[in-house]
N, C-alpha and C positions, 0 to 999 in steps of 0.2 A: 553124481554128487557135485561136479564139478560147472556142471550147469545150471546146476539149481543155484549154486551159487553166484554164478553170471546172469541168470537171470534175477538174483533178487537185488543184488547191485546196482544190476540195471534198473529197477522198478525203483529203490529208494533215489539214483541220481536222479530220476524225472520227476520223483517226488520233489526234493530237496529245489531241484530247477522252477517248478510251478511254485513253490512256497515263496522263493525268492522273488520271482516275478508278482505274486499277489502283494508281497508287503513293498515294492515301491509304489510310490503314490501315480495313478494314472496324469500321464502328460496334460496339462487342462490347457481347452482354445484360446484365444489370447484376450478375446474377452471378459471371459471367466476367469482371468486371474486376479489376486488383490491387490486393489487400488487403478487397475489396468483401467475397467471401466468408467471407472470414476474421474480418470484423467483427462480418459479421450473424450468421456460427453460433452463440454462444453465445444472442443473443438467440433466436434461435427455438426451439431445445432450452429456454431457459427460459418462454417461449409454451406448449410445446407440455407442460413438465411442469405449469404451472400449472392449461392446460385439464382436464386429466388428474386430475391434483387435483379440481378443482371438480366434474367430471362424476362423481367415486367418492363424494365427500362426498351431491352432489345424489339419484343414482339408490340409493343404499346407506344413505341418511338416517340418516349420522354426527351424534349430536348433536354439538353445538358447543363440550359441556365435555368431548369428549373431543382428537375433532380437529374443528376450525373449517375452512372453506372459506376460500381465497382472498377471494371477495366478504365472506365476514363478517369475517375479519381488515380488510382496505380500511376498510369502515365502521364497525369500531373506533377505527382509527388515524383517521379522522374525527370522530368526534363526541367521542373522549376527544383533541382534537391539542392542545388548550391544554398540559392535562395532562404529557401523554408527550412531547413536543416541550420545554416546561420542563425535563423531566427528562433527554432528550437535550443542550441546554445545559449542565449542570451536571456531566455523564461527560465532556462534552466537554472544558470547561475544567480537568477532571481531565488528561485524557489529554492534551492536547498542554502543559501544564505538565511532566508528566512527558517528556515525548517531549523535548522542547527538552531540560530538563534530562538527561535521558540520553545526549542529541549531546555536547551539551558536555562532559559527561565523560569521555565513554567517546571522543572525539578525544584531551583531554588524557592522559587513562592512557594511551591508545594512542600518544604522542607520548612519553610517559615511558619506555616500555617497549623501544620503536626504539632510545635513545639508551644502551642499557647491555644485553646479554645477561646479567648479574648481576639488573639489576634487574628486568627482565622473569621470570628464572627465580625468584625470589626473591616476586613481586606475583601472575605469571598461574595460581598456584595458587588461590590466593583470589578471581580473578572468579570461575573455574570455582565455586567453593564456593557464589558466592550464585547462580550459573543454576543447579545441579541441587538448590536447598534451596527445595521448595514455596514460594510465596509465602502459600498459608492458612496454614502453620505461622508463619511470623515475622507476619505483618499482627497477632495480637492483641498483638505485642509490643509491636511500632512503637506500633498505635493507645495503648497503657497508657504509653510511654514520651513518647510526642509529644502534648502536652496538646491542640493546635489539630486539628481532625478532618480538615481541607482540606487540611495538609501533612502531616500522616499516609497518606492517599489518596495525594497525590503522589508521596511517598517508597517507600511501595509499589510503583504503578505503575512509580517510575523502576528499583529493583531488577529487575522483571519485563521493561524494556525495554534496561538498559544492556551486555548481555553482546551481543550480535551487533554492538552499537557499537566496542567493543572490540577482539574476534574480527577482523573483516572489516577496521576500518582498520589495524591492526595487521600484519598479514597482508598487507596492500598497500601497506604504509609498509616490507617487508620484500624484496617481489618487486620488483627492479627491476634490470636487467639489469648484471651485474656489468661489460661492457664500458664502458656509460654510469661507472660510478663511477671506476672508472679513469681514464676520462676527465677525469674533476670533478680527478680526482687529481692527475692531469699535471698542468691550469690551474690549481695552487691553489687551490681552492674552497673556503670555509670551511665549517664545518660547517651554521651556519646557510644558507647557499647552496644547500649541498646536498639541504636538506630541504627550502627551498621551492622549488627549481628542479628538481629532478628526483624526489626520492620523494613528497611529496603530490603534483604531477600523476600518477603511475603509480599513487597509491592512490585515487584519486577513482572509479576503478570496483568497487572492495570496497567505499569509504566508502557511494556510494549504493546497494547489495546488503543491505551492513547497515542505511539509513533502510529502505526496504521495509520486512525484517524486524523492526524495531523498532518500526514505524508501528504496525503491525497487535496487537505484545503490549503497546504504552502502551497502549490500549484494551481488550486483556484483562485487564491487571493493575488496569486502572479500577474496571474491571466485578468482579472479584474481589474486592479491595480492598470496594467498597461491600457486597457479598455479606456478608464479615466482620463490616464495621463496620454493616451494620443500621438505618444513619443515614435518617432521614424528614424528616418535615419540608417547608418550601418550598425547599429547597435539597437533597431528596432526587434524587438521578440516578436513572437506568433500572432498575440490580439491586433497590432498593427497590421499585419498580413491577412488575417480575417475582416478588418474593418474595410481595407484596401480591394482587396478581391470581393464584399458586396459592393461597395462604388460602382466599380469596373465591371461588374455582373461576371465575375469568374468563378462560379459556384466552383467547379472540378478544383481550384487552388482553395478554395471556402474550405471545402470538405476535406481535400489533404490536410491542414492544417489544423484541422479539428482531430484529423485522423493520430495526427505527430500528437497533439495535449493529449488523448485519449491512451496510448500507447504508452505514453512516459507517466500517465497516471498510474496504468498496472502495474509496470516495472519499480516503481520506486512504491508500492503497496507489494509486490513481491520479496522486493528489498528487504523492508521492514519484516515481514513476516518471516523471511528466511533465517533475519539476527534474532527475531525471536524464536522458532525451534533452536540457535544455537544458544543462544542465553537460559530456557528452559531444560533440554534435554537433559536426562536424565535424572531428574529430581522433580520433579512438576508432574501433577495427573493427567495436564492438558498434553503432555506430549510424551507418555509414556505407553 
């Protein structure tokens, strides 16, 4: 009796053991986890165009003032990083001057614009005016009109970044569901209420669509901007370092320095993006 009962003890523990073992979830390869995949592709597509790169330069012995290797670029941006890293500061402080200032205005017109269909129809002809009007065309104006060179650059760049600021909060300071207002309606709500309890929260998903977008052209309007104005010096930015290196035919400093605006273009689109999951979370569909 007393075995039968060791044995069936025994049978239910290995049951009870196998049960256990089925309901955790099988260890998954590191691939097949979520979002795993999705993170590493872009990295190895760009692994795999750099090797690519490198082995066409190496086996096809591309001089290097035509197309540079990956490796020679690297040890450009090394040995000139004093240099070109200086010069990366000085675009920078360009572009997120402009950037800030182009939030802050392009909120405010967009806040002007909400509050009057007269005045919006009457204004948003003339943002349109300065995004589709080249920024090389007006820069030599600015630069001859604006005696400081620093705020000339800025003023640039902010033209080149302030129209998606605009556009986008505008746009979302406009979509917002007509049963909500109604609503506001019924309770009284005064007009200032209304705007900050229900249309800037329903536009902060435009609002940061247009940071994105705006990040990315203070940077190009930077970089423009100096192209223009030709400015050197120690307080020269990057376009001077790219004008200078074709002169002197130093493609490998060319491409480093293309390599730096390229870089600091994703990081400050990452930027953005990141205050937006945190401005979003937990209330928004996009990031639920």
């Amino acid at each position: 009796m007393t075995g039968e009962v060791l044995v069936g003890h025994s049978a239910n523990t290995r049951r009870d053991a196998a049960t256990t073992a089925a309901a955790k979830p099988a260890r998954r390869p590191l691939l097949q986890r979520p979002g795993m995949a999705k993170a590493l592709a872009p990295w190895i597509v760009g692994v795999l165009v750099l090797a690519m790169w490198q082995a066409w330069c190496v086996l096809m012995k591309v001089p290097a003032y035509l197309v540079p290797s990956p490796s020679a670029i690297v040890t450009e941006l090394i040995q000139d990083a004093p240099l070109l890293f200086g010069s990366l500061l000085a675009t920078l402080k360009i572009t997120l001057l402009a950037f800030a200032l182009a939030t802050v205005l392009g909120v405010a017109i967009a806040l002007l614009f909400v509050q009057s269909p007269l005045i919006e129809a009457s204004l948003f002809p003339y943002a349109i005016l300065l995004q589709v009007t080249p920024v090389v065309a007006i820069a030599p104006l600015i630069i001859i009109w604006v005696k400081d060179m620093n705020t000339a650059l800025v003023l640039c760049a902010t033209l080149v970044a302030l129209f998606p600021i605009i556009s986008n909060t505008a746009l979302g300071l406009r979509s917002v569901n007509p049963g909500l207002i109604n609503l506001f309606r019924i309770n009284r709500a005064t007009r200032w209420q209304t705007l900050v309890r229900l249309r800037i929260p329903s536009a902060l998903p435009y609002f940061f669509g247009g940071l994105r977008i705006s990040s990315g052209l203070s940077l190009i309007g930077a970089v423009v901007a100096e192209f223009v104005a030709g400015t050197g010096g120690s307080g020269a930015g990057l376009a001077y370092q790219i004008l200078q290196a074709g002169f002197q035919l130093n493609i490998p400093r060319l491409f480093a320095a293309l390599l730096l605006i390229t870089v600091t273009g994703v990081v400050l689109f990452a930027i953005t993006a990141w205050v937006s999951r945190i401005g979003l979370r937990g209330w928004h569909d996009s990031q639920l």
